[in-house]
matplotlib code that plots the C-alpha trace (Angstrom):
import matplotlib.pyplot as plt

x = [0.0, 2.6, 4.0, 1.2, 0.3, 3.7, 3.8, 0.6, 1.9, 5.5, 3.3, 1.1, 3.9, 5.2, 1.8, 2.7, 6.1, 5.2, 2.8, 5.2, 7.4, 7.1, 4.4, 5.1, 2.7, 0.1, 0.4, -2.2, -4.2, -5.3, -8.3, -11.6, -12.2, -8.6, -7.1, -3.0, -0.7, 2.8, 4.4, 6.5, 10.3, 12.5, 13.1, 10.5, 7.6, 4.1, 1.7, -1.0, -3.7, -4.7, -1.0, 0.0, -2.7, -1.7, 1.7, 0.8, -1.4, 1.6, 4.4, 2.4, 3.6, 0.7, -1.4, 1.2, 1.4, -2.9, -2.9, -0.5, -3.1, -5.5, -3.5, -3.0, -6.9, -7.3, -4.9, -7.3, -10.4, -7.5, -6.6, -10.4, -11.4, -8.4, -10.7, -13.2, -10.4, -8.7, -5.5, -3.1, -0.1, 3.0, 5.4, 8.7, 10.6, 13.8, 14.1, 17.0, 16.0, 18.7, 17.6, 15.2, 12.2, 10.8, 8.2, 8.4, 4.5, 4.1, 0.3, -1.3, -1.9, -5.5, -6.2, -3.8, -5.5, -1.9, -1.0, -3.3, -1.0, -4.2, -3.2, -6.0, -4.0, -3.2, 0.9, 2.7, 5.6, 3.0, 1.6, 2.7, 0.0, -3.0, -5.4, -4.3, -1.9, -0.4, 2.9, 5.6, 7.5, 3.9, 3.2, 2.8, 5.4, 5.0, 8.5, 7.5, 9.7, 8.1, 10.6, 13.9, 16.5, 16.3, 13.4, 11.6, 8.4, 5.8, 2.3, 0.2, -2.7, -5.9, -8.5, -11.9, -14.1, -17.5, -19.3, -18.1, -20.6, -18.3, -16.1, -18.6, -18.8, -15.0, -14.9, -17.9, -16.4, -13.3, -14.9, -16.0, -12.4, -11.8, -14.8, -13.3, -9.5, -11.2, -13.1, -10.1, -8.1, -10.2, -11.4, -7.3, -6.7, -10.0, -8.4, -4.8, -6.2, -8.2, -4.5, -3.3, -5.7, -5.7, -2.0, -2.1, -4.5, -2.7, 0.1, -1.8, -2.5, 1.5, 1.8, -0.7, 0.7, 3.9, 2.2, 0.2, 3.6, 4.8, 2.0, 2.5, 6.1, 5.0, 2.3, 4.4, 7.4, 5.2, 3.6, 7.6, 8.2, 4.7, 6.0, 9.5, 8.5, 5.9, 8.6, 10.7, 7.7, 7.4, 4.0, 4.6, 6.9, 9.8, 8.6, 6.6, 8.9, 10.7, 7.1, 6.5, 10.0, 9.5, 6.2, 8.0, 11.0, 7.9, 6.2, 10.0, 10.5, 6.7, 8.0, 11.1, 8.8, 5.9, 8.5, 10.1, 6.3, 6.0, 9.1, 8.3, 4.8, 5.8, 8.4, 5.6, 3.5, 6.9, 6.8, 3.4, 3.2, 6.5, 8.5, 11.9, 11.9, 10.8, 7.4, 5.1, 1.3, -1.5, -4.8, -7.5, -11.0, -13.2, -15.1, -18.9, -21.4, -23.1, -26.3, -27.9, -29.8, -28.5, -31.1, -29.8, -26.3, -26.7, -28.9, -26.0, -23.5, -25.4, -25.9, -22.2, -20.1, -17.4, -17.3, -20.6, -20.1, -17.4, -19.4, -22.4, -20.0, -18.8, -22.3, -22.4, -19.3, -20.8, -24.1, -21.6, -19.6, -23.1, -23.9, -20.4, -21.0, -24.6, -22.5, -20.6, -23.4, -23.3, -21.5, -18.2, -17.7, -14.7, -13.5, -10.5, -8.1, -4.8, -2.6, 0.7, 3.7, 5.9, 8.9, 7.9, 4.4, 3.9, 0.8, -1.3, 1.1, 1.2, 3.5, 0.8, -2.3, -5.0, -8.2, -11.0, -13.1, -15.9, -14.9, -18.1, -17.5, -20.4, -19.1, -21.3, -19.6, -16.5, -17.2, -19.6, -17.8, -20.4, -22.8, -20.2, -19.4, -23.3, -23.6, -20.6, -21.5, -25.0, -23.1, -20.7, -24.6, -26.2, -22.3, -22.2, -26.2, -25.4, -21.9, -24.4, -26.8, -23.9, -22.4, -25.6, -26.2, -22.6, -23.0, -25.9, -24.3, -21.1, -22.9, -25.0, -22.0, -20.2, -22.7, -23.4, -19.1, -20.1, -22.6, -20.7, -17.9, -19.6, -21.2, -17.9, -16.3, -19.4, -18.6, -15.0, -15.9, -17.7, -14.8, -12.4, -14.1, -14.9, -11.2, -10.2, -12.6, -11.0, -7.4, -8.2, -10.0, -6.9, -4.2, -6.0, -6.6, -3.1, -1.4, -4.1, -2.9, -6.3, -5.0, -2.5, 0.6, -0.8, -4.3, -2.5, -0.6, -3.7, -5.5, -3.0, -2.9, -6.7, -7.0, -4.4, -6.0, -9.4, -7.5, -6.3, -9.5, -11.0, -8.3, -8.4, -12.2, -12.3, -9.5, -11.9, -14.6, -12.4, -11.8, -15.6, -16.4, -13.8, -14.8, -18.8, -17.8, -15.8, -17.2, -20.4, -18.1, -15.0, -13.8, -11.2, -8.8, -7.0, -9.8, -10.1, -13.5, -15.7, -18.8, -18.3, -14.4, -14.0, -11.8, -10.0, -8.2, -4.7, -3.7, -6.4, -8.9, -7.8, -8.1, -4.8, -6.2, -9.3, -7.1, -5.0, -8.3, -9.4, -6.4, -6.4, -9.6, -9.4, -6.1, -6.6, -3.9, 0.1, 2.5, -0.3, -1.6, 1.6, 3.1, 1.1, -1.6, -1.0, 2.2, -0.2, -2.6, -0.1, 1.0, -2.6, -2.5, 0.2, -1.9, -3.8]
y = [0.0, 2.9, 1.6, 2.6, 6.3, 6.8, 6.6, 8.7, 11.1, 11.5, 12.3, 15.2, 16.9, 16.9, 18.7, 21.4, 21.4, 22.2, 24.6, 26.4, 27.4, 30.6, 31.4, 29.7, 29.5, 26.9, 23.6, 22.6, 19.3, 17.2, 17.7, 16.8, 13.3, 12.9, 9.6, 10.6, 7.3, 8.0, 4.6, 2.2, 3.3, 0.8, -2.1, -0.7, -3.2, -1.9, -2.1, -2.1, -0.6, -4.8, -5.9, -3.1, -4.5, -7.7, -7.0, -4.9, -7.9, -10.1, -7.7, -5.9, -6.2, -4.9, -7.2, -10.3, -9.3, -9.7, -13.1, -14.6, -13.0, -15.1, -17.8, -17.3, -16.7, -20.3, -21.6, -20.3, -22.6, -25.7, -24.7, -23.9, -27.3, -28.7, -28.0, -31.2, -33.7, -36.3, -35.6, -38.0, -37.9, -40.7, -40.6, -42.2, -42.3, -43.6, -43.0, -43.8, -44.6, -44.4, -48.1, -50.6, -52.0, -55.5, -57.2, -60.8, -62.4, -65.9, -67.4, -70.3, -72.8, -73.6, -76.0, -78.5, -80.0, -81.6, -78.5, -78.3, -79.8, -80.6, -80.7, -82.2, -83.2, -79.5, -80.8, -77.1, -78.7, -78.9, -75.7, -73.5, -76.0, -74.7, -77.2, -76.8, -74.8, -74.8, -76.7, -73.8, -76.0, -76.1, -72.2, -71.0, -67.6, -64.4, -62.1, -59.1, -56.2, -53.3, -51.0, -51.0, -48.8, -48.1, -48.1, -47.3, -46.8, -45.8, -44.2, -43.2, -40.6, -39.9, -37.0, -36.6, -33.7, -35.1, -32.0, -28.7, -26.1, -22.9, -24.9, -24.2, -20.5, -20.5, -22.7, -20.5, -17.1, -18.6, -19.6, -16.0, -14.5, -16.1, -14.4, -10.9, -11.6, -12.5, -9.7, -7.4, -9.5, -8.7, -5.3, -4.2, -6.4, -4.2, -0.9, -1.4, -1.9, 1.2, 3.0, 1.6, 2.9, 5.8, 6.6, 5.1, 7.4, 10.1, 8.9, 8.7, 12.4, 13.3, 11.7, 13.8, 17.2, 16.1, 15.6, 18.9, 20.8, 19.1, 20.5, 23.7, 24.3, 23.6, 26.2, 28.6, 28.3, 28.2, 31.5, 32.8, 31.6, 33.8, 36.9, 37.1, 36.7, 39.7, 41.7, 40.8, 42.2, 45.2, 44.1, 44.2, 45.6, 43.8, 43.5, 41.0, 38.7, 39.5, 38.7, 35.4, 34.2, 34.6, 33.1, 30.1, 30.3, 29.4, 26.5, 24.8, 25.3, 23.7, 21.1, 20.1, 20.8, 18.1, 15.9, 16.1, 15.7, 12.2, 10.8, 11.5, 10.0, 6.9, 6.8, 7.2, 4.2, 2.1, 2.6, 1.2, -1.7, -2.9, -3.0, -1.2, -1.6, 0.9, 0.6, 2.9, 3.1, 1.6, 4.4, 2.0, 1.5, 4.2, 4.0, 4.5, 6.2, 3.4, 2.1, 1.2, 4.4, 5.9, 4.1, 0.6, 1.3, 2.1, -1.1, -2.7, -1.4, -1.9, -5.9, -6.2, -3.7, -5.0, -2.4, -3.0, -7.3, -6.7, -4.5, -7.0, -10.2, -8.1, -8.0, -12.1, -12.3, -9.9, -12.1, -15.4, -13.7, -13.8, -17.2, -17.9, -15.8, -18.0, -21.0, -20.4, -21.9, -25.3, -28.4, -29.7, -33.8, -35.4, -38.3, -40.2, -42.8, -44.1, -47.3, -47.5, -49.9, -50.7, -52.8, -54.4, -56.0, -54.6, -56.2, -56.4, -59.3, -57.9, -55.0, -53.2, -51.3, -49.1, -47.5, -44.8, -42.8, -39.6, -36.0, -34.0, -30.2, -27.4, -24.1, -22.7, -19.0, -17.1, -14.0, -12.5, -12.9, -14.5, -11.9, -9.3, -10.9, -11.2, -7.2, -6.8, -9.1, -7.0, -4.1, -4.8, -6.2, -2.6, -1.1, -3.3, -2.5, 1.1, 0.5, -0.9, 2.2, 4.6, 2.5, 2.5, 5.8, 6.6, 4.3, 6.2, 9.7, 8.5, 7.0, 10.3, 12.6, 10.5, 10.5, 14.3, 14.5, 12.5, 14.8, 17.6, 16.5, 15.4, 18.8, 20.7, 18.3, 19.4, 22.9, 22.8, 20.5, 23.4, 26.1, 24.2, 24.6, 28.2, 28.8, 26.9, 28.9, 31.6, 30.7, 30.4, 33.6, 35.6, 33.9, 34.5, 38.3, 38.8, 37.2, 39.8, 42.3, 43.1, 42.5, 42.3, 39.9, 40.3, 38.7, 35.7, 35.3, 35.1, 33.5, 30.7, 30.7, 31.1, 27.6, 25.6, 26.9, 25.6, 22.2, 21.6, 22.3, 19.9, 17.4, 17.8, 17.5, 14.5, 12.8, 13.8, 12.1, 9.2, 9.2, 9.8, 7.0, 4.5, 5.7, 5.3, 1.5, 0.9, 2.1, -0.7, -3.0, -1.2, 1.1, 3.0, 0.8, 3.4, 4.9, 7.9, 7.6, 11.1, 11.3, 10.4, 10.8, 7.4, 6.7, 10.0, 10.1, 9.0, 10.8, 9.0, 12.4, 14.5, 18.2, 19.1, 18.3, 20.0, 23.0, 22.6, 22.7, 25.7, 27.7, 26.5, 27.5, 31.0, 32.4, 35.0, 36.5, 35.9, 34.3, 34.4, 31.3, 29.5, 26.7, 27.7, 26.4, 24.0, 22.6, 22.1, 20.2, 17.6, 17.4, 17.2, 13.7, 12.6, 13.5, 10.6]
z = [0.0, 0.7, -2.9, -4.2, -2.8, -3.1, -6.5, -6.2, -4.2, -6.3, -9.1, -7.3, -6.0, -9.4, -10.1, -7.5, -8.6, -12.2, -11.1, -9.9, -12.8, -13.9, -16.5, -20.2, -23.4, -23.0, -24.4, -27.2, -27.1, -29.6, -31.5, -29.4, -29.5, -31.3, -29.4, -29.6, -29.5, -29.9, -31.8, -29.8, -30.3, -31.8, -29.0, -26.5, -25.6, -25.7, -21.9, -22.0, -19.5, -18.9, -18.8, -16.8, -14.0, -14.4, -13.4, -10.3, -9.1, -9.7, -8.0, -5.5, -2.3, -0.5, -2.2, -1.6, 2.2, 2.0, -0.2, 2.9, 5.3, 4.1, 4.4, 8.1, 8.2, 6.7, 9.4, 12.2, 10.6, 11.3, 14.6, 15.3, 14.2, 16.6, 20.0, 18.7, 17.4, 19.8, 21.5, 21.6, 23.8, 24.4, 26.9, 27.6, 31.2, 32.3, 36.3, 38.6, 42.6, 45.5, 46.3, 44.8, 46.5, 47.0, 48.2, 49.4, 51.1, 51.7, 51.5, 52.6, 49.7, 50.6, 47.7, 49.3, 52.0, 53.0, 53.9, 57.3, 60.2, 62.7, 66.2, 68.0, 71.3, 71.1, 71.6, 72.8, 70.0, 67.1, 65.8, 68.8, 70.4, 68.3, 67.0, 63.4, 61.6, 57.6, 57.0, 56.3, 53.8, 52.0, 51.6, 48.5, 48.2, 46.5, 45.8, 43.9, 42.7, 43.6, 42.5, 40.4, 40.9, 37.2, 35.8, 32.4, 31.8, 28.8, 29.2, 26.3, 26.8, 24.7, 25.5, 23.2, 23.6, 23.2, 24.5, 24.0, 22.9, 22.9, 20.4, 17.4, 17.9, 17.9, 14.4, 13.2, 13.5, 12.3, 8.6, 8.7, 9.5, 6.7, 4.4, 5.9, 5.0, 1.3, 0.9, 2.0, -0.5, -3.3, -2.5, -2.4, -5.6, -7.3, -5.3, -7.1, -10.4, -9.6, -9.0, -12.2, -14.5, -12.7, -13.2, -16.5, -17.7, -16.4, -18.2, -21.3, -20.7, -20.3, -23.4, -25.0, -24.1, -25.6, -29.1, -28.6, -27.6, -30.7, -33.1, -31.2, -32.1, -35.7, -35.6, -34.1, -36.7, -39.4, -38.2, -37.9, -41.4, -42.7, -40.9, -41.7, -45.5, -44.8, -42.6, -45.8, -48.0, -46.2, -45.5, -41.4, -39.3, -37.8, -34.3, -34.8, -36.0, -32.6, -31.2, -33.3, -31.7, -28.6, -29.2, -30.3, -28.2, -25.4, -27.3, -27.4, -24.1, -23.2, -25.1, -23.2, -20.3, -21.2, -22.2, -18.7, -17.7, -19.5, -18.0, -14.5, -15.3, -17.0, -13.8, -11.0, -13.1, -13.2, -9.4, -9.3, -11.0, -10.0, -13.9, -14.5, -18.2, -20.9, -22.2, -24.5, -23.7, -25.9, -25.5, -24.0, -25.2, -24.0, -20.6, -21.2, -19.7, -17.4, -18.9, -15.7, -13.7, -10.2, -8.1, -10.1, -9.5, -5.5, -5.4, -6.6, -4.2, -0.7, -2.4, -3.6, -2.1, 0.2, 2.7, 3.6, 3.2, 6.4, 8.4, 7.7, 8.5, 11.6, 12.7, 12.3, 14.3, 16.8, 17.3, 17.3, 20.2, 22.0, 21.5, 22.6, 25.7, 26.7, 25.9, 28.8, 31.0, 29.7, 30.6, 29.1, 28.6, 28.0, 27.2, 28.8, 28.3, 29.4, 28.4, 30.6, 30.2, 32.9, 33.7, 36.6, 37.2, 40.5, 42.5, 39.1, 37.7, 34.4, 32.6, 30.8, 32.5, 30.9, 32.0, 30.3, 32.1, 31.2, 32.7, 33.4, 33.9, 34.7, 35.6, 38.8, 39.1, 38.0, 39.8, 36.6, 33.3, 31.7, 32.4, 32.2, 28.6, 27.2, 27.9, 26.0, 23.2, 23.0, 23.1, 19.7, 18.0, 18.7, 17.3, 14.3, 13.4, 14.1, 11.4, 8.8, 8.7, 8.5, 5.7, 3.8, 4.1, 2.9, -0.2, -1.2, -0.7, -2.3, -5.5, -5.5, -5.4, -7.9, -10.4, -9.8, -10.8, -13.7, -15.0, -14.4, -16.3, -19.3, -19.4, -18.7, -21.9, -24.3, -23.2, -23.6, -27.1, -27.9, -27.1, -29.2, -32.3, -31.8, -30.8, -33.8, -36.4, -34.7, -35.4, -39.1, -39.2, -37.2, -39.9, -42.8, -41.6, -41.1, -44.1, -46.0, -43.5, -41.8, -38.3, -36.3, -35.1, -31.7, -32.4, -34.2, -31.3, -28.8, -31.2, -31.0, -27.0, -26.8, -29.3, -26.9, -23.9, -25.1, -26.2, -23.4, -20.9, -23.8, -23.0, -18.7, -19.1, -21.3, -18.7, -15.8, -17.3, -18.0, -14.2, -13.3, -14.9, -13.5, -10.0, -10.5, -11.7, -9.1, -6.7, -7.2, -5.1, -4.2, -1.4, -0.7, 2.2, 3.0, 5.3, 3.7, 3.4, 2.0, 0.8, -3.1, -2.1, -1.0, -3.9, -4.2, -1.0, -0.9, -4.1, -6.1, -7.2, -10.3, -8.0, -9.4, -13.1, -12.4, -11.3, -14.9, -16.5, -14.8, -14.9, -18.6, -19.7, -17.4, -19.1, -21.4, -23.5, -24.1, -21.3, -18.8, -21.0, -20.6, -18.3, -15.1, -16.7, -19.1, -17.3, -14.4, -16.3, -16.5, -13.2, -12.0, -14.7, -12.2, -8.8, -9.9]

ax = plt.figure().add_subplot(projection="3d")
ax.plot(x, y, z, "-o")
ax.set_aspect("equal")
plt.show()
């Protein structure tokens, strides 16, 4: 992400840079309508506006750092789905006593009856003079080790939940961690692709005042040419061959400056999308105007628009969380078991043991969490509800404003469509009254700057309307992830509105007469194509 409003932001302070030059003839545009495409030099490739998308999705790092977050949002579902799986545990033990222990137990062997000495005469020499006794040469013995002094051992422990109801909020909010880290995904993947065009249109633009500061260098030494051979005539005097150049002195110096202009564009886009190499641009289809009404485009955006998905699947997780919170009251059961090897048999005569057993657990008080943890669960349902109506609300204000941006540039590009050709029939008027000598130098001259002027408010309008239109389409499902969230601005914050080429356009269109129509104008029109 700083990648990209970096790039953004190199490419508006260029705009304020440039606007701060002092004053230089205007640069011209191309003809309304008049798509300019400057050919592919010899060894240079050719991006286009898709490949050029395609390659920031690939090298992003923003967007690279959000596919692995979505990973680790994956993971959780795993580790969710770990509380309900059996846990099995093994254990090995070697142990080293001070001394080792042993037990030695004789027993009467009762089924030999051979073994009863009776003593009826009750004889003080037989039996200790008791009437009957067992034969100590007939006992049956038992010599068990209770303890080595080293020992090893094995046990083997297995645990199964078979009851545990806050486990399924836990793996339910988890598949929906998942749904926001996927909608964040997409949204920034839509948001740099938004950037792109942006800064490739502006590009596009760059590359368009170079042509028109091309064509204006012509026009002006061709105007030169037609008033030295009329100073030469005698026709007109010499100063306004001084005058026609300085005139072009201007146009060749907006020319150097445009082509300054294009570099640092194409730079700022190489910045974006992540390529070093040189490249030419290809001129896009045109964006048209959306067929679908305003009231069909916002139903569109409060059903697919992403900012709106979160806040909805925050609400879900909110009303989850207060499940998870009742879920507190209820019983855990577990299930046990345990298999242990031994190397001595101890009293059970045998190596091995195991046993399995059922763990009941009901929590009776923990000083108030639960209750303390419903209220807040409520609290984050009545906060997310409250997040949805503002976001809806926003939408609609946002898809208002932009389409009120669209009108307003299509009707600012008819006007300024309209300007060029008046400017133009204009131009053709002043020449041909000069060259019959019916008026002056001077009216050429603003006749020239008054036709570029007009060309290029033609050219910043038709761009703006360019960017209108991306914005209203993207703004069905996108929004702006930086957080710089206005009212039908939601895309233009962090370097993404064209201010700085509705300034150009302004100051363009404003000008009126000799230097005063020069690079403070036009010059800014192309630095407001990088504040995109």
């Amino acid at each position: 992400m700083n990648r990209i409003f970096l790039a953004l932001g190199f490419m508006s302070i260029l705009a304020g840079a440039v606007r701060a030059e002092p004053p230089a003839l205007q640069l011209p545009a191309p003809r309304v309508g008049e798509e300019v495409a400057a050919p592919a030099p010899a060894g240079q490739t050719v991006l286009t506006l898709e490949e050029a998308q395609r390659i920031a999705r690939s090298h992003s790092p923003t967007l690279q750092a959000a596919r692995e977050k979505l990973e680790q949002a994956a993971l959780i579902v795993d580790k969710a789905w770990v509380m309900m799986k059996p846990q099995l545990n093994a254990i090995g033990t070697y142990t080293h006593y001070n001394v080792g222990m042993a037990l030695e137990m004789a027993f009467p062997n009762f089924a030999d009856p051979s073994s009863i000495i009776f003593n009826p005469g009750l004889d003080p020499n037989v039996c200790g003079g008791n009437f009957a006794c067992f034969d100590p040469n007939k006992l049956v013995r038992y010599d068990t080790v209770i303890q080595k002094q080293d020992t090893f051992g094995f046990v083997a422990t297995l645990s199964q939940p078979l009851l545990l109801p806050r486990a399924f909020t836990q793996i339910s909010n988890a598949y929906r961690a998942v749904d926001l880290a996927r909608l964040s995904t997409d949204n920034l993947e839509d948001f740099i692709a938004y950037a792109v065009a942006a800064a490739y249109y502006g590009s596009l633009t760059t590359q368009k005042y170079v042509e028109i500061s091309k064509k204006a260098v012509q026009t002006r030494r061709a105007h030169l040419e037609v008033t030295r051979a009329m100073a030469e005539a005698g026709t007109t005097p010499q100063i306004n061959v001084l005058r026609a150049e300085i005139d072009l002195n201007k146009a060749e110096q907006d020319l150097k400056r445009a082509e300054n202009g294009l570099c640092l564009a194409l730079e700022a886009l190489k910045l974006l999308i992540g390529q070093d190499g040189d490249f030419t641009l290809a001129v896009p289809a045109s964006l048209e105007h959306p067929q679908d009404s305003l009231e069909r485009l916002t139903e569109q955006a409060l059903m697919q628009r992403r900012d709106l998905q979160l806040a909805r699947l925050n609400l879900e997780v909110a009303r989850t969380q207060e499940k998870d919170a009742w879920f507190r009251f209820l019983p855990n059961l577990m299930l046990s078991g345990m298999f242990r090897v031994a190397d001595v048999k101890g009293f059970s005569d045998s190596y091995t043991s195991w046993s399995i057993g059922l763990t009941l657990s009901l929590p009776l008080y923990d000083g108030g969490m639960r209750y303390a943890a419903i209220r807040e669960a409520e609290s984050k349902i009545r906060e997310a509800a409250i997040g949805i109506g503002d976001k809806e609300r926003t939408i609609r204000s946002e898809l208002r404003q932009l389409w009120l941006k669209l009108e307003m540039t299509e009707a600012n590009l008819a006007k300024a469509q309209r300007a060029v050709e008046l400017a133009r029939e204009q131009t053709q008027l002043a020449e041909a009254s000069f060259q019959a000598g019916a008026s002056t130098n001077l009216e050429v001259i603003d006749a020239h700057t008054l036709l570029f002027s007009t060309e290029i408010a033609a050219a910043t309008e038709e761009l703006n309307r360019q960017l209108s239109l991306l914005r209203l389409q993207k703004a069905v499902r996108m929004f702006d992830p930086s957080g710089a969230a206005g009212a039908g601005g939601g895309m233009e914050g962090g370097g993404m509105g064209t201010g700085a080429a509705a300034e150009g356009g302004e100051s363009m269109g404003g000008a009126s007469g000799g230097a005063s129509m020069g690079g403070a104008g036009g010059m800014s029109g192309m630095g407001g194509m990088g504040g995109m």
